[in-house]
N, C-alpha and C positions, 0 to 999 in steps of 0.2 A: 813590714818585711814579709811575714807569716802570707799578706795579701797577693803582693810580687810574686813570690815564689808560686801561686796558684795559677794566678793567670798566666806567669811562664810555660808553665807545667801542662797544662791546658795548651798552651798556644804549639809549645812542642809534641804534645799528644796528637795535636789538628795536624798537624804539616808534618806527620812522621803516616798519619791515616790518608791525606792524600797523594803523598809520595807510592804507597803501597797501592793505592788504588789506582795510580797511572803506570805502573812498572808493567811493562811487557804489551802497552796498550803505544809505547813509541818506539823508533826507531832513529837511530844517526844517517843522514846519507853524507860521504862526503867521497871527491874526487876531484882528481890534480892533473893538473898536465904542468911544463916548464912555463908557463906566462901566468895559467887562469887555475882557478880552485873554484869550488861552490861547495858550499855544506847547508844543510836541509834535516827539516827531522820530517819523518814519514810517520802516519796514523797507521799501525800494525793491522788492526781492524779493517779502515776504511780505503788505505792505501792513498789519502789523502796529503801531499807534499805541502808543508807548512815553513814559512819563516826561510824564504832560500837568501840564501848570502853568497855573491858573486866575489870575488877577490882578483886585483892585478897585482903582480911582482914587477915591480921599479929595477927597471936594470940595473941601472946605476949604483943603488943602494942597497939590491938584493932582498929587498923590505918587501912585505905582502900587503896591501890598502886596500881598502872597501872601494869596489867600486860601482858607485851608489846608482849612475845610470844602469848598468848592467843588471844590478841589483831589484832597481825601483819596475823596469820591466818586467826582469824574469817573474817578480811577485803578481801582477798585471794580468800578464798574458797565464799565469797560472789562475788565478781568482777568473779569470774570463772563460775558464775548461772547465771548472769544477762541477753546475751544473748540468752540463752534457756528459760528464764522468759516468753515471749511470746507466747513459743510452749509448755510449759507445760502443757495447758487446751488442746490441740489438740491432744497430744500423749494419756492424759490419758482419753477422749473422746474415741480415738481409741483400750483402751485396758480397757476400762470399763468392756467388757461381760468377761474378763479373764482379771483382772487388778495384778494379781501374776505371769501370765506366766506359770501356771503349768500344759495348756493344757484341762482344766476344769471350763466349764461355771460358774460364780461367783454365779451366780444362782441354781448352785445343787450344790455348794457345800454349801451354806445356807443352804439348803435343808436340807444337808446332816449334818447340827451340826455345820458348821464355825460360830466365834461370826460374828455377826452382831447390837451390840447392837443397834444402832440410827436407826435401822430398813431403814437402805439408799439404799440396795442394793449393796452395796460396801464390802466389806471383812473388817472388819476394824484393818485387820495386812495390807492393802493396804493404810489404812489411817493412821495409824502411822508411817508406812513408808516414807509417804510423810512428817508429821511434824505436823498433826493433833493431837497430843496425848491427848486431850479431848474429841475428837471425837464430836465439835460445827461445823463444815465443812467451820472454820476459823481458819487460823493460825494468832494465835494473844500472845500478852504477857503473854496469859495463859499459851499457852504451851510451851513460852519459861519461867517462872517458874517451872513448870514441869521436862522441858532437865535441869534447874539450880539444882534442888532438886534429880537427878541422876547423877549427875557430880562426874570423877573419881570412881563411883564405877565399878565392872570388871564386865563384861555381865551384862548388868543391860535390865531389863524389858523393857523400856522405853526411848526411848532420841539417842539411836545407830542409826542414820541415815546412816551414811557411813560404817554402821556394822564390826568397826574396832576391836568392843570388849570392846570399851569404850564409854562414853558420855565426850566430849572436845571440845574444842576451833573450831575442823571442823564443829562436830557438830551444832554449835551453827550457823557458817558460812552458812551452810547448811539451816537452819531454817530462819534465818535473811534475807537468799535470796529469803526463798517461802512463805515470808511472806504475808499474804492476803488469799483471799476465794480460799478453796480448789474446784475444777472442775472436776469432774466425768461424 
């Protein structure tokens, strides 16, 4: 008994010391629209999105279920970003004065009538492109409510990162991976 009690005691001591030791080092992401939900836990630190979970709501039943294509992607096409997570402030650093590629200073084409709402200097079809679609120069759960509230619809305004023609489960992988402050 007296032995029991030790190694409980021990074991509750262990798993009370790495409880503490990961407190403040994660984060919950979660967001809903009327069809779709995802929740995600984000690395405070590294701002690394881990463990995403895609959910559909059953009409009929009004029930929330995993749904596991959505799911099995979005994890996918995240693991597929993470490495280049690093160099993404440095590429888009590099391609700030033409951040479209279209061979024309982002600067005159401002100039010249492109939005620019948040007055950043940035194009902001270069900022949605990245996954900023509120244009706060953070990708956060806003704007994945946002890519949720254009889901499946066909060319949709907003939320086509992988500009496949749709806003889906890439999507979403896409955004979950560049989660954090956008670098210009």
């Amino acid at each position: 008994m007296k032995k029991n009690l030790v190694i409980t005691s021990v074991a509750v001591v262990t798993a009370a010391l790495l409880a503490s030791a990961t407190v403040g080092q994660s984060a919950s992401l979660a967001a809903s629209s009327s069809k779709r939900r995802v929740a995600a836990t984000v690395n405070t630190t590294t701002k690394i999105v881990s463990a995403p979970i895609v959910e559909k709501k059953a009409e009929a039943t009004e029930t929330w279920t995993v749904d596991t294509v959505a799911t099995v992607t979005t994890a996918v096409v995240n693991v597929a970003e993470q490495p280049l997570r690093p160099i993404i402030p440095v590429i888009a650093a590099l391609t700030a004065f033409d951040c479209n590629g279209n061979n024309i200073p982002d600067t005159q084409e401002i100039a010249n009538g492109a939005a620019d709402s948040d007055n950043d200097s940035v194009l902001d079809s270069c900022e949605f492109a990245m996954g900023d679609l509120n244009l706060n120069g953070v990708i956060d759960v806003l704007d994945v409510y946002i890519l949720l509230g254009w889901w499946s619809i066909p060319n949709p305004l907003y939320g086509d990162l992988n500009r496949d023609g749709t806003v889906d489960s890439a999507d979403l992988g896409i955004i979950l991976s560049r989660y954090g402050v956008v670098t210009y």
